[in-house]
Every structure is written in structure tokens, then in C-alpha cells.
Backbone and ligand atoms as CSV (ligand in chain L), in Angstrom:
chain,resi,resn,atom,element,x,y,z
A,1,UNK,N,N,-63.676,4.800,-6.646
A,1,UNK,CA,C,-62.729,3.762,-6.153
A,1,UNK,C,C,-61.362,3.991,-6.792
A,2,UNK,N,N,-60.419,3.865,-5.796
A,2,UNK,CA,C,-58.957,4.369,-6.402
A,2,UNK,C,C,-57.877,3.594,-5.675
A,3,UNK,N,N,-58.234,2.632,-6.095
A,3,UNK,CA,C,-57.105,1.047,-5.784
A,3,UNK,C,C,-56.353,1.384,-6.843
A,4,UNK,N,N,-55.091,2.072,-6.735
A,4,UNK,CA,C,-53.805,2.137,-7.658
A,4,UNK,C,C,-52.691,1.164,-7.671
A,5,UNK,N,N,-52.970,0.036,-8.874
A,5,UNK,CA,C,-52.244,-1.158,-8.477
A,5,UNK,C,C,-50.646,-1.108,-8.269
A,6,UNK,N,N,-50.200,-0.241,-8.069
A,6,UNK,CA,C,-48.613,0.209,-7.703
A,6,UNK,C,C,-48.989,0.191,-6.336
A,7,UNK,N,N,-50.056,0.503,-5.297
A,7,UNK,CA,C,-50.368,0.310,-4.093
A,7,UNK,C,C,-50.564,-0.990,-3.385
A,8,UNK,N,N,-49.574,-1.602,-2.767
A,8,UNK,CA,C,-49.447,-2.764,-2.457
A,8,UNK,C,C,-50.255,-2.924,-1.048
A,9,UNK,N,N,-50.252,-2.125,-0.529
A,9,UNK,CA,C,-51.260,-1.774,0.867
A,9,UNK,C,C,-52.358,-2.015,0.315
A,10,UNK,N,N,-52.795,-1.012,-0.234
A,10,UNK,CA,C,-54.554,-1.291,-0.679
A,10,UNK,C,C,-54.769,-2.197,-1.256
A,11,UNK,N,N,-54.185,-3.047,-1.901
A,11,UNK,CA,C,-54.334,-4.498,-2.889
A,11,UNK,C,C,-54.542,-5.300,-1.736
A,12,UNK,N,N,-53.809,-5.633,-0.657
A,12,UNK,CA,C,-54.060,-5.969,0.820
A,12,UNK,C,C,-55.256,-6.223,1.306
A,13,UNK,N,N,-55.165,-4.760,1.405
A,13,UNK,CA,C,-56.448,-4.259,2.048
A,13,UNK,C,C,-57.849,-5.008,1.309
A,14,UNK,N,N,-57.753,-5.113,0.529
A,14,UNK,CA,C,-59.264,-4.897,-0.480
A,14,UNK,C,C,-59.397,-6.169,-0.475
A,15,UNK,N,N,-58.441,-7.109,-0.644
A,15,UNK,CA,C,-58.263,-8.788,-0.834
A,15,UNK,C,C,-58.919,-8.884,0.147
A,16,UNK,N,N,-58.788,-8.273,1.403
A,16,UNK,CA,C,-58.807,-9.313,2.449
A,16,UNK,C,C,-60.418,-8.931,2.882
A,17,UNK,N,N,-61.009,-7.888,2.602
A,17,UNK,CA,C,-62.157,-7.286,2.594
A,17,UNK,C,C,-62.957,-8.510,1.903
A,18,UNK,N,N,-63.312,-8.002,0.849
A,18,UNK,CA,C,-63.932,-8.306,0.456
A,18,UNK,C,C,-63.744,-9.568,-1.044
A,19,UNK,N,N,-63.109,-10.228,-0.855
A,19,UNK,CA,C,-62.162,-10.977,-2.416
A,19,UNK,C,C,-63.110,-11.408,-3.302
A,20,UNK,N,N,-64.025,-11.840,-3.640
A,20,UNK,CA,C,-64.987,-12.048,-4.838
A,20,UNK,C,C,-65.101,-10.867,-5.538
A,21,UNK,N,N,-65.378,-9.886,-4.867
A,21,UNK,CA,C,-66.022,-8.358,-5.607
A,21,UNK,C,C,-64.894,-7.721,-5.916
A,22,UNK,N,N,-63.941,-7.302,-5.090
A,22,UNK,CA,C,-62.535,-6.546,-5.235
A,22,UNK,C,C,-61.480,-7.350,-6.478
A,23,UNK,N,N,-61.954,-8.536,-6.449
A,23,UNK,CA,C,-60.866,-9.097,-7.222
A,23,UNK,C,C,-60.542,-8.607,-8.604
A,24,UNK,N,N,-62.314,-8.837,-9.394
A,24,UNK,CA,C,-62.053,-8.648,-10.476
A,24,UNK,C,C,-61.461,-7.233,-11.039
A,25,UNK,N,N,-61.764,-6.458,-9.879
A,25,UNK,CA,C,-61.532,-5.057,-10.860
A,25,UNK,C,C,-59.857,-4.445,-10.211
A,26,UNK,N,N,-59.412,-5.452,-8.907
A,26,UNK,CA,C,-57.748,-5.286,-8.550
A,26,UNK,C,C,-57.180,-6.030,-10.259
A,27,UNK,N,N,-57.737,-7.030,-10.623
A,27,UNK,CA,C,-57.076,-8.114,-11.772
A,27,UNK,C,C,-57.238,-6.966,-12.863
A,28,UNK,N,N,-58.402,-6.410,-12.833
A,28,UNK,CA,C,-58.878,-5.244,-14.286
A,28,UNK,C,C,-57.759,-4.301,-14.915
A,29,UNK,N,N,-57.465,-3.631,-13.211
A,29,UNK,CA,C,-56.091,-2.898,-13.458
A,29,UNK,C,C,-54.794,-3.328,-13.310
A,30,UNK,N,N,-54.691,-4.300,-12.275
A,30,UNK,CA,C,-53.356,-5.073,-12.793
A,30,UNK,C,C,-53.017,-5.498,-14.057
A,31,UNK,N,N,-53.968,-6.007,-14.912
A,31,UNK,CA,C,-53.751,-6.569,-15.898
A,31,UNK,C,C,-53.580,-5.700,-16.792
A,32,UNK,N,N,-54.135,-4.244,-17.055
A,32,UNK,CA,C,-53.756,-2.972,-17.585
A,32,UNK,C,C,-52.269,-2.616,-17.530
A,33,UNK,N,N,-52.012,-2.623,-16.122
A,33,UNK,CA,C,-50.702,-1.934,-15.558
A,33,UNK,C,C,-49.475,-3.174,-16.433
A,34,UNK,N,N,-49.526,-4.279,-16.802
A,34,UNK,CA,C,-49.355,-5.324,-16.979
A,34,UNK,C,C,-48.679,-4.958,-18.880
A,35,UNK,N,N,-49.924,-4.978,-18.974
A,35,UNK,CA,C,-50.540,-4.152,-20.249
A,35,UNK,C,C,-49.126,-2.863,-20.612
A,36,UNK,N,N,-49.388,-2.132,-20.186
A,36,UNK,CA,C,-48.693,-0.554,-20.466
A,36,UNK,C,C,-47.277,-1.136,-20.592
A,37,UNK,N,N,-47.240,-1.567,-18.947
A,37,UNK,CA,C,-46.041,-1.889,-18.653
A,37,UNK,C,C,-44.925,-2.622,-19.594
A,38,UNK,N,N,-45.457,-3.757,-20.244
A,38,UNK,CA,C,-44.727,-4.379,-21.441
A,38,UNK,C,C,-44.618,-3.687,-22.749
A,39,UNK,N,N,-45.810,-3.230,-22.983
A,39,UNK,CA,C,-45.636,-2.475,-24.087
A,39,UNK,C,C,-44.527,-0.956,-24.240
A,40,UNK,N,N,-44.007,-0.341,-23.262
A,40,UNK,CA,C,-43.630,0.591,-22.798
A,40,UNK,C,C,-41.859,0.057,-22.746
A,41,UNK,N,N,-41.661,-1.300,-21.942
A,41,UNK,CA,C,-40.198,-1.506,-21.568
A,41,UNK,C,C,-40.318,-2.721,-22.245
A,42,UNK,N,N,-40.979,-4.033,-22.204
A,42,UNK,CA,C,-40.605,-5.137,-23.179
A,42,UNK,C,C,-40.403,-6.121,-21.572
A,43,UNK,N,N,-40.366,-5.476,-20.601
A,43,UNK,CA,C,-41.010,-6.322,-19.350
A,43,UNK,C,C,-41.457,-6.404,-18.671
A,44,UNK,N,N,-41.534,-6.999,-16.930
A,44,UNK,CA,C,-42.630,-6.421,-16.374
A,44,UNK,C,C,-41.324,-5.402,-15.234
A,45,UNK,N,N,-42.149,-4.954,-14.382
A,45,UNK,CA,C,-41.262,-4.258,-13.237
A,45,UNK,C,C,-41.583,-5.088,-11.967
A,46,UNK,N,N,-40.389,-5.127,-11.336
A,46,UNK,CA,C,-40.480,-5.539,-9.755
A,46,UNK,C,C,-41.637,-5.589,-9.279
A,47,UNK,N,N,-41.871,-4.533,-8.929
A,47,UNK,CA,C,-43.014,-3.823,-8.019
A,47,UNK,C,C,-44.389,-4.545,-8.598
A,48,UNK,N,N,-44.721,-4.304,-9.897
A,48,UNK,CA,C,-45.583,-5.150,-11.396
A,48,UNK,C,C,-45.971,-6.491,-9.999
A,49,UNK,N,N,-44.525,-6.926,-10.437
A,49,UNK,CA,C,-44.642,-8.886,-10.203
A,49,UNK,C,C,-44.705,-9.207,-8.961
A,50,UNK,N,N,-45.048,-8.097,-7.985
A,50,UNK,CA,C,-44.804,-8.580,-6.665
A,50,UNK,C,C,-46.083,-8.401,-6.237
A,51,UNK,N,N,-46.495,-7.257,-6.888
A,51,UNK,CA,C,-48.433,-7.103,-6.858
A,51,UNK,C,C,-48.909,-8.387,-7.265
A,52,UNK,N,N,-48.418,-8.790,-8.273
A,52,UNK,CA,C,-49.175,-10.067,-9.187
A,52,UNK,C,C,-48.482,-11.643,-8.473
A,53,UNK,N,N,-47.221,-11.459,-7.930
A,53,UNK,CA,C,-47.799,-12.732,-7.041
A,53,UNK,C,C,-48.288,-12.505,-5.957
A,54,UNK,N,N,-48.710,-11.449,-5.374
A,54,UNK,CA,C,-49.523,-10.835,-3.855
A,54,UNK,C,C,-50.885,-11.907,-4.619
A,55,UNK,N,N,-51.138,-11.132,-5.448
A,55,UNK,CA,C,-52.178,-12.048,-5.923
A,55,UNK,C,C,-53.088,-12.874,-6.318
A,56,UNK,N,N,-51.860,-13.341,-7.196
A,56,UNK,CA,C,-51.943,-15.097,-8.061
A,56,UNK,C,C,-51.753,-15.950,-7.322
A,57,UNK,N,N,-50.563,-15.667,-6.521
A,57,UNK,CA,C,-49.828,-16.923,-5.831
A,57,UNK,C,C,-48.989,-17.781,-6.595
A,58,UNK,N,N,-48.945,-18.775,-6.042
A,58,UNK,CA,C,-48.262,-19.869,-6.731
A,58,UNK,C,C,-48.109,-19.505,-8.121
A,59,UNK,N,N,-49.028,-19.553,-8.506
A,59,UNK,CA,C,-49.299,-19.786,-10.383
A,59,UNK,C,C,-48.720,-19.204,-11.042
A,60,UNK,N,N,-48.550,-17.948,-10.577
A,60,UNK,CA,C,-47.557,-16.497,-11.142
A,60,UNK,C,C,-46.364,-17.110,-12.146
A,61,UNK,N,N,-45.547,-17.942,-11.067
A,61,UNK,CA,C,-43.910,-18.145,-11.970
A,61,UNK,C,C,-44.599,-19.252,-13.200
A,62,UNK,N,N,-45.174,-19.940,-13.146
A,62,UNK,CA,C,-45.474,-21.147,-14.110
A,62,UNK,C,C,-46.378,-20.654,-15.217
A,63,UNK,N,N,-46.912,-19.742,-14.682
A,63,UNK,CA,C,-48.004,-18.963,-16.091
A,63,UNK,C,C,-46.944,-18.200,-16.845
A,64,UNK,N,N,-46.009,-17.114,-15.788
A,64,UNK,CA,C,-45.050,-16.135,-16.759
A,64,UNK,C,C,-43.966,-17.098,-17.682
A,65,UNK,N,N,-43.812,-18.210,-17.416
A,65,UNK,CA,C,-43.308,-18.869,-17.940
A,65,UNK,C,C,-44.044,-19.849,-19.596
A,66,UNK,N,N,-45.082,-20.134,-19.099
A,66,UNK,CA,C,-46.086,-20.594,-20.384
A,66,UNK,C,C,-46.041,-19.517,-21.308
A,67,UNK,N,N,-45.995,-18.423,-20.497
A,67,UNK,CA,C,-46.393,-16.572,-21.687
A,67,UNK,C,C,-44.749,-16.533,-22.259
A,68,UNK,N,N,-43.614,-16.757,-21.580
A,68,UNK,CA,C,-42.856,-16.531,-22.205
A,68,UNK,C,C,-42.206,-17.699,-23.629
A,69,UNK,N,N,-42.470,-18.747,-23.095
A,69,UNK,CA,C,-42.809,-19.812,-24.134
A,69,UNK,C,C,-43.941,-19.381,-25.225
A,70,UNK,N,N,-44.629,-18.723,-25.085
A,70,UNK,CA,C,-45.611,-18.694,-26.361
A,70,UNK,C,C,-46.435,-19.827,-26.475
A,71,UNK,N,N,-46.598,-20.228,-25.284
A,71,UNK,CA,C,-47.678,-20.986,-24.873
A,71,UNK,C,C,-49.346,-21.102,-25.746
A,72,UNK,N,N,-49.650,-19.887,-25.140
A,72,UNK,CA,C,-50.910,-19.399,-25.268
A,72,UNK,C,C,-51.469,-19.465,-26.958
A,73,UNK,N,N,-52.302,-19.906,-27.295
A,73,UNK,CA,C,-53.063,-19.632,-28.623
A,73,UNK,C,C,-54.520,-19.237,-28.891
A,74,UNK,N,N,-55.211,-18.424,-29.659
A,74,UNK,CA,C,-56.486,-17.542,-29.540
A,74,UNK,C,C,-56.813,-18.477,-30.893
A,75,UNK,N,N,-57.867,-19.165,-30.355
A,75,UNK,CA,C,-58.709,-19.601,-31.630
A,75,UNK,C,C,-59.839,-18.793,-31.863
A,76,UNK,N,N,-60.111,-18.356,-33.141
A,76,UNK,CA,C,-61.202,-17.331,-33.705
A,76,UNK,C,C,-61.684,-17.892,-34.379
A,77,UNK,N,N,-63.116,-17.607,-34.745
A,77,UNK,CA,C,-64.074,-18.500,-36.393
A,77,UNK,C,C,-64.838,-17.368,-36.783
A,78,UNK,N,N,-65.657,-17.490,-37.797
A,78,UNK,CA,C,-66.195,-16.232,-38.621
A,78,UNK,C,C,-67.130,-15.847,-37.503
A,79,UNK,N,N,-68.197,-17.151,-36.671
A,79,UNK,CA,C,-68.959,-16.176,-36.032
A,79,UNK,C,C,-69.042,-15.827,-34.618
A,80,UNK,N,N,-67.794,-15.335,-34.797
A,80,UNK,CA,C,-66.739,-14.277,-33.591
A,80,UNK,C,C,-66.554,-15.195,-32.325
A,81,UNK,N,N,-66.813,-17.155,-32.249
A,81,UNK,CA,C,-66.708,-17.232,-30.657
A,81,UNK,C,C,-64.935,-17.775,-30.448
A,82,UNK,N,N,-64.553,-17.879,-29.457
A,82,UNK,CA,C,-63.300,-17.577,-28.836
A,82,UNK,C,C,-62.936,-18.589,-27.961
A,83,UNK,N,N,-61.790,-19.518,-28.069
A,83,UNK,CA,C,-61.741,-20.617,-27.136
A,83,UNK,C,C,-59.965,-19.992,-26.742
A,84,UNK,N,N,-59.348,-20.869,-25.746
A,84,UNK,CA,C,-57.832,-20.499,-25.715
A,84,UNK,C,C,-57.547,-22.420,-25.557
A,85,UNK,N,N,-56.021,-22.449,-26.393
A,85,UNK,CA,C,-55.791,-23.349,-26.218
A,85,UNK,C,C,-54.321,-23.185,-25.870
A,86,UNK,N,N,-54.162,-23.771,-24.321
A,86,UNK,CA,C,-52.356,-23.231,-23.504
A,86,UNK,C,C,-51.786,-24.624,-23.795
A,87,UNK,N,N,-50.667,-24.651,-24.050
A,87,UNK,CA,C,-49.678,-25.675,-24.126
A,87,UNK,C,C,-49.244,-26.051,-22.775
A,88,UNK,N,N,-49.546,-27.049,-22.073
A,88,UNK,CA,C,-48.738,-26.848,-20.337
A,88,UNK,C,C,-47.444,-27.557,-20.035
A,89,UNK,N,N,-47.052,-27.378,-19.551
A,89,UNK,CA,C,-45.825,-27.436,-19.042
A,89,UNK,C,C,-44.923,-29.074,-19.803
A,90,UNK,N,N,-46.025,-29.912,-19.832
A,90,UNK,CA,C,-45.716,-31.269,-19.770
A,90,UNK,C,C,-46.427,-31.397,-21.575
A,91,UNK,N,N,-46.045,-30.536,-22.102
A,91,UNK,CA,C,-47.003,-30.676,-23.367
A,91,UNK,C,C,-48.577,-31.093,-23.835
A,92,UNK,N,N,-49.471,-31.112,-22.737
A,92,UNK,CA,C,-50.539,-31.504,-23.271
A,92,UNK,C,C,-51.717,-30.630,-23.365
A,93,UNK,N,N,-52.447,-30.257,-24.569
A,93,UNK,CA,C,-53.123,-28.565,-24.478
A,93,UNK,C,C,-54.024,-28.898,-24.034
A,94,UNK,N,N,-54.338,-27.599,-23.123
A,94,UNK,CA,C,-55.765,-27.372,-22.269
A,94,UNK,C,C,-56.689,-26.519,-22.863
A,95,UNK,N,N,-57.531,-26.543,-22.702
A,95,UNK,CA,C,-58.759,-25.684,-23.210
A,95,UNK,C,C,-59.152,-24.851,-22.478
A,96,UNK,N,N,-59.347,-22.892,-22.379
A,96,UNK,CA,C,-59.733,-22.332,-21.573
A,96,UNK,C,C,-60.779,-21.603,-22.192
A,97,UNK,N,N,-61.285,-21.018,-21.175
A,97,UNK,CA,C,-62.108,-19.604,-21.680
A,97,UNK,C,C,-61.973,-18.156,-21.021
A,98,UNK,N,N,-61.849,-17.607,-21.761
A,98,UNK,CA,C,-61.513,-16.629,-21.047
A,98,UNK,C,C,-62.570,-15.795,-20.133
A,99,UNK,N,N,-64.153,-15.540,-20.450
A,99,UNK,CA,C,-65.018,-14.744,-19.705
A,99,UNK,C,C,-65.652,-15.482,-18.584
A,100,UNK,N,N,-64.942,-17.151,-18.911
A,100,UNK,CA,C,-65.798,-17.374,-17.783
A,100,UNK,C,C,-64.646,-18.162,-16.823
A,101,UNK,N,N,-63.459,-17.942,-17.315
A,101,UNK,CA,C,-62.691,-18.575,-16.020
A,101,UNK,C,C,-62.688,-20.490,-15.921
A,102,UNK,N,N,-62.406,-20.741,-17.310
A,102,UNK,CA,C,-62.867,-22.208,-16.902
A,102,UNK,C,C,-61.604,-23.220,-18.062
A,103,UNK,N,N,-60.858,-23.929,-17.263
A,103,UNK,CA,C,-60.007,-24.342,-17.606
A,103,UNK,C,C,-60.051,-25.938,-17.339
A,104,UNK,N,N,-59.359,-27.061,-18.497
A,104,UNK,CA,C,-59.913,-28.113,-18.366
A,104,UNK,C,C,-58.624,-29.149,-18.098
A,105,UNK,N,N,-58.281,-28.307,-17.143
A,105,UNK,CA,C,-56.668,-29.004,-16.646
A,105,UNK,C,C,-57.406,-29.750,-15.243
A,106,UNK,N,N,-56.531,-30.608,-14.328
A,106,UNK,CA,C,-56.705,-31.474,-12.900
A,106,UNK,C,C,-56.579,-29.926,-12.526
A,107,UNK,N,N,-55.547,-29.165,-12.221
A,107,UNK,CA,C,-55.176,-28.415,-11.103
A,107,UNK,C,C,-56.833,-27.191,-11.093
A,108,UNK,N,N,-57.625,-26.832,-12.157
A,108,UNK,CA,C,-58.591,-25.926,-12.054
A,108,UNK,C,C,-59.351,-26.757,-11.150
A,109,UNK,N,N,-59.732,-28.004,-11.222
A,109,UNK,CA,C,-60.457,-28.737,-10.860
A,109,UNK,C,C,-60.247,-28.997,-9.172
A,110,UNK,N,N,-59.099,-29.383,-9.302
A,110,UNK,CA,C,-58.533,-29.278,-7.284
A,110,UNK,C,C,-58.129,-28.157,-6.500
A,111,UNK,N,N,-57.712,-27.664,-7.541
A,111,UNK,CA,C,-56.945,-26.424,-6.477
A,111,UNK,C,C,-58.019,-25.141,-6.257
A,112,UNK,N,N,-58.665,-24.701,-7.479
A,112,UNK,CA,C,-59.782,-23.708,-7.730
A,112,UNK,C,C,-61.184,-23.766,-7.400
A,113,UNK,N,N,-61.729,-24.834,-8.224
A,113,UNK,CA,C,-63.312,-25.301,-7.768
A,113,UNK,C,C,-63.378,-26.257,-6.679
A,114,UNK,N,N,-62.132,-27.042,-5.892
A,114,UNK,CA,C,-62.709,-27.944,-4.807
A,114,UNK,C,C,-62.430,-27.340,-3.354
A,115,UNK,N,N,-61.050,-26.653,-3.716
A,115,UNK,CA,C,-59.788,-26.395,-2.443
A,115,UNK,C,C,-60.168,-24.723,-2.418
A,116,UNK,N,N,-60.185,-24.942,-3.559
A,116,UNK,CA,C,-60.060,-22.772,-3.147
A,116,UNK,C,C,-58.993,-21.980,-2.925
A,117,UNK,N,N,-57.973,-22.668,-2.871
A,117,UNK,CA,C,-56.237,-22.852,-2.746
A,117,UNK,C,C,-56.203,-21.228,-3.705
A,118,UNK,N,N,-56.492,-20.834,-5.010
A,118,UNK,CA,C,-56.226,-20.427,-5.872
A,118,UNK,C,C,-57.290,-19.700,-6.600
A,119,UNK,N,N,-56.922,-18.441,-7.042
A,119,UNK,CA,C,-58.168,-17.576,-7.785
A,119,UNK,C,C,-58.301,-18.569,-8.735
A,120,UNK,N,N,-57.362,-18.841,-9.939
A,120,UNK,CA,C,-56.669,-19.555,-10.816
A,120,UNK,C,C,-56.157,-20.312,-11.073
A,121,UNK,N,N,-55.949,-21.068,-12.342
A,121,UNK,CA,C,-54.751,-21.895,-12.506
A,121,UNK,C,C,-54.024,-21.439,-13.411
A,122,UNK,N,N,-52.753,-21.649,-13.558
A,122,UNK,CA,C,-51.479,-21.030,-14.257
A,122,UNK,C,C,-52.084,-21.294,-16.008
A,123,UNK,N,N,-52.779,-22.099,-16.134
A,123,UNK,CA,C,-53.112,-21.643,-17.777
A,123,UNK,C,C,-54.091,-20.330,-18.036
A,124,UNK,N,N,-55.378,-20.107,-17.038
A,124,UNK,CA,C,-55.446,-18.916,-16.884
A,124,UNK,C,C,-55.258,-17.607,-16.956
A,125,UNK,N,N,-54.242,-17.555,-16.134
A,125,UNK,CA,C,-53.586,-16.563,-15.518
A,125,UNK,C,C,-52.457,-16.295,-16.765
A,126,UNK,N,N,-52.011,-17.436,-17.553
A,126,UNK,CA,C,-51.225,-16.981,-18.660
A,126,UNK,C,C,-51.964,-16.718,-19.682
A,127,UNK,N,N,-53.046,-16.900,-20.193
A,127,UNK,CA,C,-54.020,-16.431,-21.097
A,127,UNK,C,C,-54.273,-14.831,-20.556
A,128,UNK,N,N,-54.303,-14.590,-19.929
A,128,UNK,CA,C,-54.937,-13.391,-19.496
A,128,UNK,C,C,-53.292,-12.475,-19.748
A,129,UNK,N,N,-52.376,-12.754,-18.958
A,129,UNK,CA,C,-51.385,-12.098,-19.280
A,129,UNK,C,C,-50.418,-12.353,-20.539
A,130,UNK,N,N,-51.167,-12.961,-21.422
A,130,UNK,CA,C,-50.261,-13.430,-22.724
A,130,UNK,C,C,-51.094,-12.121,-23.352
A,131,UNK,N,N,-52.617,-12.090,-23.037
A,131,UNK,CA,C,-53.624,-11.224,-23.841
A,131,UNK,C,C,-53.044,-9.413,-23.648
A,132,UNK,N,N,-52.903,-9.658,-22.504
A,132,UNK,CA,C,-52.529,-8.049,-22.134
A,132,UNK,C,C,-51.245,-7.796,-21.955
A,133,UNK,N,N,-50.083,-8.841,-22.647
A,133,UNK,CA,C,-48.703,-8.647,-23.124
A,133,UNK,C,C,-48.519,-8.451,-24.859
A,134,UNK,N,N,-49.995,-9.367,-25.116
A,134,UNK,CA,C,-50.182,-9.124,-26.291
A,134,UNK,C,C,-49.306,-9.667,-27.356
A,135,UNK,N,N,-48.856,-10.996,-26.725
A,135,UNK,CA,C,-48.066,-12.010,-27.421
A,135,UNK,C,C,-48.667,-13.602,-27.662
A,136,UNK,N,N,-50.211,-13.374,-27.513
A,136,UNK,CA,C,-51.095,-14.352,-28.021
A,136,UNK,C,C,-50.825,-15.002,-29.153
A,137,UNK,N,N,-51.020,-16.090,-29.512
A,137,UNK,CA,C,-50.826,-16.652,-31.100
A,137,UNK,C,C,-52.701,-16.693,-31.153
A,138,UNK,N,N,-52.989,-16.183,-32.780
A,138,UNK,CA,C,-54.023,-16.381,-33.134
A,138,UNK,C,C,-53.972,-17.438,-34.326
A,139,UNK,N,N,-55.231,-18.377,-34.100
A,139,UNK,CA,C,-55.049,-19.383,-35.518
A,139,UNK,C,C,-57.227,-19.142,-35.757
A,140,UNK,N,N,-57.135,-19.408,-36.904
A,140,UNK,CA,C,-58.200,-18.656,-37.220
A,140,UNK,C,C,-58.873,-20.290,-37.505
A,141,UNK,N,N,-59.900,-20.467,-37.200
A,141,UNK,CA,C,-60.555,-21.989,-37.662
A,141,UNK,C,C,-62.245,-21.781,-38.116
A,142,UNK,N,N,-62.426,-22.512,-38.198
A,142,UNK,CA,C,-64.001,-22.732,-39.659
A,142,UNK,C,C,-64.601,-22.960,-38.104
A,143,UNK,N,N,-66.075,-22.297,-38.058
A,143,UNK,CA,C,-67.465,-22.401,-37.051
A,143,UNK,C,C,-66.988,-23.994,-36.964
A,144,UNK,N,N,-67.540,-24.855,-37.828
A,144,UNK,CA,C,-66.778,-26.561,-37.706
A,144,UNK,C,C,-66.237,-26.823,-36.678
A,145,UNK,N,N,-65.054,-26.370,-37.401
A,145,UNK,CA,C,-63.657,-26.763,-35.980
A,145,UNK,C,C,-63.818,-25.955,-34.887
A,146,UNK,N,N,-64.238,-24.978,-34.601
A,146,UNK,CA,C,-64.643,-24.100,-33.835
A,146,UNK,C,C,-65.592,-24.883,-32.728
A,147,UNK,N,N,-66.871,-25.869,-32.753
A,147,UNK,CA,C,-67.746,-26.335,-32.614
A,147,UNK,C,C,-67.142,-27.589,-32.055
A,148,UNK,N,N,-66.238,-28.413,-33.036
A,148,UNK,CA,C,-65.640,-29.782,-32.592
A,148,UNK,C,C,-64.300,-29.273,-31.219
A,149,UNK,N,N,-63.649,-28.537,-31.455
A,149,UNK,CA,C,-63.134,-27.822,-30.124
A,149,UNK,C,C,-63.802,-27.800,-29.266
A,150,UNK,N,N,-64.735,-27.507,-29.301
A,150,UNK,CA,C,-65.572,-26.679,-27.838
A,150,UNK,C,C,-66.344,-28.482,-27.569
A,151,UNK,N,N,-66.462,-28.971,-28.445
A,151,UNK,CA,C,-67.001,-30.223,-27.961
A,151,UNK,C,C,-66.175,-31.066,-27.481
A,152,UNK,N,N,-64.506,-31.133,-27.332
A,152,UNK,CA,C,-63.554,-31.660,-27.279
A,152,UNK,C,C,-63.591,-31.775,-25.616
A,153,UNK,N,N,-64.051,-30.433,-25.282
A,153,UNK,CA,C,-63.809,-30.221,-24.139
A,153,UNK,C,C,-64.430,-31.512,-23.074
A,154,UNK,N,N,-63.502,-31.477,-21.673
A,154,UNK,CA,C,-64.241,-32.082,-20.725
A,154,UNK,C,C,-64.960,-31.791,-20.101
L,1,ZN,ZN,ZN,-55.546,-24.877,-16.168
């Protein structure tokens, strides 16, 4: 398989095929290309952001915006589990995860799991591209707090 995410045709193409299966691994290398790309120039390229709102949609400008705020934070504990906590727009932090796609904002809830409107929601989508811009904040917390977090959740 040779979906080259600089190929805006085949990103097309593949979406419209098949979108559950194609997605994750169009997002795999976008988010690579994403990846290089910042690390290389310090932004993204045209072409980059036009794949990624082909994409995202909507969410695109409001996530690149959370990432450029420094939104995003990586909570870690000794026994290695991983929560994200995004600052949103209106100041109030959300709780994500990253492997499983699950965010504890209204908009995951309407737009994603009811409507379908959206792969994502913009806290998401900025976790993921804060991770592979690689301008994450990490705060390191005790299994404890680690535990009362994850129980915080809705
Ligand atoms: Zn969200």
C-alpha cells in the first residue's frame, strides 16, 4: 500500500472507499509527514494542511490553534499509564486518551459518537498533533493521582 500523504487524490480516493480501515493508517502517515515536517522547518507546509483539513475538517483550525497555545499536557505515573489533559478554548480541561480516541468534551459526544459529523474532536486531533510536533507538556504524577484523574473522568 502506497498512499503518499503529499497525494491528495489518493487520500480522496481511499476516504471515500473505504473510511474506517483507510483512515487510521492515511492519519499514521499524515501524522508522520506532520512529524518530519515540523521538525525539519518549525512549520507545517501548505500542501501538509490542506491534506489535514481534507481530513479533519472543521477541527483542523481550532486544534492547530490549542497546539499552538500549548494546550496539550501528557500526564505520566511510575506504572507507565497515560491520560492527556487539553486546555479548550474557553478554559476548561478535558480529558483524553489517546489509543482509544475518547474525549470528555459535549462536541466528542455530538458531533463524533451521535452525528458522525467528525472523525474527531479538536482536543483530539491536537493531542495527536501536539505529540507528533512534539510540543506536548509532560507533568509526571504519583499512580494516586494518576487513578483519581482517570476517575475524574465522565
Ligand atoms: Zn474533545
Amino acid at each position: 500500500m502506497d498512499n503518499r500523504p503529499e497525494d491528495i487524490n489518493q487520500l480522496t480516493a481511499s476516504k471515500q472507499q473505504k473510511p474506517g480501515f483507510q483512515l487510521s493508517s492515511i492519519e499514521a502517515q499524515l501524522m508522520s509527514e506532520v512529524s518530519h515536517n515540523y521538525q525539519e522547518t518549525g512549520t507545517l507546509t501548505d500542501e501538509l494542511l490542506s491534506a489535514l483539513r481534507f481530513v479533519y475538517e472543521t477541527p483542523l483550525l481550532p486544534a492547530l490553534e490549542l497546539v499552538d497555545n500549548r494546550a496539550v499536557t501528557r500526564l505520566e505515573c511510575p506504572n507507565k499509564r497515560q491520560l492527556y489533559h487539553v486546555i479548550g478554548s474557553s478554559g476548561v480541561i478535558y480529558t483524553c486518551f489517546q489509543n482509544n480516541s475518547y474525549c470528555s468534551c459535549p462536541a466528542y459526544r455530538y458531533s463524533v459518537l451521535l452525528k458522525d459529523e467528525h472523525i474527531m474532536c479538536k482536543h483530539i486531533l491536537a493531542l495527536r498533533l501536539s505529540e507528533a510536533m512534539g510540543v506536548t507538556k509532560i507533568r509526571l504524577v504519583s499512580d494516586k493521582e494518576m487513578v483519581s484523574a482517570i476517575l475524574q473522568v465522565d
